[in-house]
N, C-alpha and C positions, 0 to 999 in steps of 0.2 A: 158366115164366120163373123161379118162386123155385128150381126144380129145380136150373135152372143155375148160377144165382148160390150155391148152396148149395154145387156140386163145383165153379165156379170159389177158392173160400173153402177148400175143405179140400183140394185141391190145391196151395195156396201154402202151407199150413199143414207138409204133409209136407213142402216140397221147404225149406222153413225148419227143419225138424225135422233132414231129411238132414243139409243141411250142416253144423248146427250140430254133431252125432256125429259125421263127419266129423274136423273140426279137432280135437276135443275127444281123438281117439283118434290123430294123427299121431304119430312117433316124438320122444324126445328129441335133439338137437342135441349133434355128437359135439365134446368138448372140447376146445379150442382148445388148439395146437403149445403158443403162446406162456406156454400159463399156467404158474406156479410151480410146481416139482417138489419135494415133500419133501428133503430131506439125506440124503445115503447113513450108513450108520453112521461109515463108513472116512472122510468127508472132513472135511477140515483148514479150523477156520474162523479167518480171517484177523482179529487183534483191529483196532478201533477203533484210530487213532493220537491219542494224549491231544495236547490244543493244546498248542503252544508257549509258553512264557510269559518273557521276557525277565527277563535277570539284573539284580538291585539296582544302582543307579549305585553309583559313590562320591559320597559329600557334597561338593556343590560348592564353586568356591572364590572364587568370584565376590561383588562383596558383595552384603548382603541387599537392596538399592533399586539399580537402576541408572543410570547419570547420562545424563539424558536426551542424542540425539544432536546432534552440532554443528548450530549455525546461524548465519546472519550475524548476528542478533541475537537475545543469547540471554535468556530472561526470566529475572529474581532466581532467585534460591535458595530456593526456602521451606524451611527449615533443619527447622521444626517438622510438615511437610508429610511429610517422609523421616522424621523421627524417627518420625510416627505410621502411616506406610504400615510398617515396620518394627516396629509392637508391641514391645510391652514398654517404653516411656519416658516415659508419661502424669505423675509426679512430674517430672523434669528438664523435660518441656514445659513441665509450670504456675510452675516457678520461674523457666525463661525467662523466658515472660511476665509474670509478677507483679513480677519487677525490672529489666524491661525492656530484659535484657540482649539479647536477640532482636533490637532494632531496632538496637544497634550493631554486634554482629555482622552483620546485613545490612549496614546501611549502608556498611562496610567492603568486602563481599564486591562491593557493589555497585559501589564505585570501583576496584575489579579486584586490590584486597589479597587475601593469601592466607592461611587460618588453620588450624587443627586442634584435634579437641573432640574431648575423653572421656566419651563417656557413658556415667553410669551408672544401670543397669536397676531397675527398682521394687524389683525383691529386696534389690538393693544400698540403696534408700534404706528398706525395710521391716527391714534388719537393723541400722539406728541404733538407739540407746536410744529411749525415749519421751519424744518435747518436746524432741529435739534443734533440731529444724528453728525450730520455736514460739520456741525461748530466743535464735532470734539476732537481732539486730537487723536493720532494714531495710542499712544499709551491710554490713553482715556476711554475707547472703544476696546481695547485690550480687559482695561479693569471694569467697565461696565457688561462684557460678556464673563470675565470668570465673579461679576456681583451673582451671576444669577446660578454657581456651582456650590454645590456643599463638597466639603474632600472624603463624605463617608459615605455610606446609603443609609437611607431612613427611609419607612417604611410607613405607607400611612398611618396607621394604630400608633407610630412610636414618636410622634412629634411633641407631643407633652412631657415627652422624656428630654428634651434638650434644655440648656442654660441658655437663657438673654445674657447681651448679646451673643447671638448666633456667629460660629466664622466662618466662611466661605473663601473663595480661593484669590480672593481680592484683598491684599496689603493685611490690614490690622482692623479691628473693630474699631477703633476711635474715628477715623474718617471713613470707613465704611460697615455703619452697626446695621443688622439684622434680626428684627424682636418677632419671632415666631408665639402667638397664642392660640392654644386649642382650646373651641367652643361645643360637644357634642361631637361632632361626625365635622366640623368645620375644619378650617387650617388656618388662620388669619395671618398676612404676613406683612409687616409695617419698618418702613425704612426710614420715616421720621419727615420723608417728604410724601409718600404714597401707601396708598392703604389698597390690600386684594386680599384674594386668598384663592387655593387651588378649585379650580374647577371641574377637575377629570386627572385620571392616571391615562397618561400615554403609552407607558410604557415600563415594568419592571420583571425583573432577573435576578434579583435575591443578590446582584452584584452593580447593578445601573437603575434608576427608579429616573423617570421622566414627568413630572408636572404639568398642566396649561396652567398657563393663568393668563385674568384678563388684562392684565395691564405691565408695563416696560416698570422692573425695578429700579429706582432713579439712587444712588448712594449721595449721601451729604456729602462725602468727601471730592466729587467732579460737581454736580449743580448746588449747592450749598456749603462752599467748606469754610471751616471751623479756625479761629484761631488754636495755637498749636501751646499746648500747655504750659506755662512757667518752668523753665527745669530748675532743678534745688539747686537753694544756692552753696557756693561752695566752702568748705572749714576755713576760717579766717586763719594766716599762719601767726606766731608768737613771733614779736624781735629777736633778734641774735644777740644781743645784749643782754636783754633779760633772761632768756634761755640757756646764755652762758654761765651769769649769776646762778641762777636758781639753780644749774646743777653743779656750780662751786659748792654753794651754800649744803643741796643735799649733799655732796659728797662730806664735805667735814663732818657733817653733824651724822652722815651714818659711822663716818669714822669715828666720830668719840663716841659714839653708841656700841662701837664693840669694846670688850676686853683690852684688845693687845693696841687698840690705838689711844684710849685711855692711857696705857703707860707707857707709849713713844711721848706723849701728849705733856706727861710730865717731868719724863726723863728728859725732854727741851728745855721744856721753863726750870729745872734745877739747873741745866747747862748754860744758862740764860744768868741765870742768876749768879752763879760762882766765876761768870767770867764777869759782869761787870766790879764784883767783890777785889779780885783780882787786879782790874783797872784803877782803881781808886787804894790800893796798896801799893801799887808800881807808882802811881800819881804822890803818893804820899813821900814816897821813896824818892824820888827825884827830887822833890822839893826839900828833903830833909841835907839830901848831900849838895846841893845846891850853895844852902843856907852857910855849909860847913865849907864849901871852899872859900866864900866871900869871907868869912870869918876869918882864915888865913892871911 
């Protein structure tokens, strides 16, 4: 019995042996059509096409904020909202606000008035002296922020359409003139102490027009003012005397220049007459009876 189990056991040993040499010895698998074939010497390799890459725009010409689009109703302006989404205007913001020129300006825009502002960019307020700003008074920082508002909108194209001096929302042109000249596509704007001109649209709305410009409008009337004009002098008055006279005088003389004073005129001077006639009969008369009692 262990006989058999001993040649059933090494029986299955060999025929596990077989097969295993078997497979271990079968041929390799012949290479596939598909697979990649070396490059001949002779063939042409086709380059890479480099990407595309789109040409530079031209700088636009749109202004720097856009004005948001129409509505039935449309919310305020935030004036200081555009200046600051447009960088570069943190000093003109804070003197907005600090002279609270901001809330008339709104207020204005808000009852459908229409204005235009210069602004200028921190460079332009960083290229003042030092302590320009410091040195001016509260009223003075007032009329130097509304130097830089017009009270309408003007539109760039219509600047040549205005009269020198320009008014703005500061006092009177004599102490604070603003001589706007158009050159071309230019805007040149001269305050008799500084010269610029716009550099870009910030911002417009067919109701609010927003300017850069490089440089702080200075008015002669805070940094250069002006004597203040002669006033006319005044009508010199006539005596009272003579004014008395002269209108005695015309009275008479329109009076005999009429009709009926003409012959009060005469009817006097005959009554004038017949009484001293009169006086000089009665004179004769006394002297006659006189004579006539001594006589007695």
């Amino acid at each position: 019995m262990k006989i058999k189990q001993a040649l059933v056991s090494f029986s299955l040993f060999l025929f596990v042996y077989y097969c295993a040499t078997t497979s271990a010895q079968s041929p390799a698998q012949a290479p596939s059509k598909n697979q990649a074939q070396p490059p001949s010497e002779h063939q042409v390799q086709t380059p890479a096409k480099a990407p595309s890459q789109p040409l530079a725009e031209p700088p636009s010409q749109v202004p720097l904020v856009q004005a948001p689009p129409h509505r039935a109703i449309a919310a305020p302006t935030n004036i200081t909202k555009i200046l600051d989404k447009a960088g570069g205007f943190s000093v003109f913001i804070r003197l907005l606000k600090s002279t609270q020129v901001i809330i008339q300006i709104e207020n204005q825009l808000n009852v459908s008035n229409t204005l235009t502002i210069f602004a200028p960019t921190n460079g332009a307020f960083s290229s003042l002296k030092a302590g320009t700003l410091n040195s001016l008074s509260t009223e003075q920082k007032v009329q130097l922020v509304q130097y830089h508002v017009l009270p309408s909108f003007v539109a760039l194209a219509n600047f040549q359409t205005l009269s020198n001096p320009v008014r703005t929302q500061a006092s009177n042109t004599y102490d604070f003139p603003l001589n706007i000249i158009t050159e071309d596509k230019w805007v040149n704007i001269s305050t008799g102490l500084v010269n610029t001109s716009i550099s870009s649209t910030v911002y417009t709305d067919n109701q609010l027009a927003i300017y850069k410009i490089e440089k702080v409008l200075l008015p002669l009337g805070i940094f250069a003012p002006r004597p203040k004009p002669p006033a006319p002098a005044p009508t010199p008055l006539k005596n009272k005397t003579e004014t008395s006279s002269s209108s005695s005088s015309s009275s008479s003389s329109s009076t005999l220049d009429s009709p009926v004073g003409a012959v009060e005129a005469s009817n006097g001077l005959s009554l004038t007459r017949n009484g001293m006639v009169n006086i000089g009969v009665a004179g004769v008369a006394i002297i006659f009876l006189f004579g006539q009692s001594k006589f007695y």
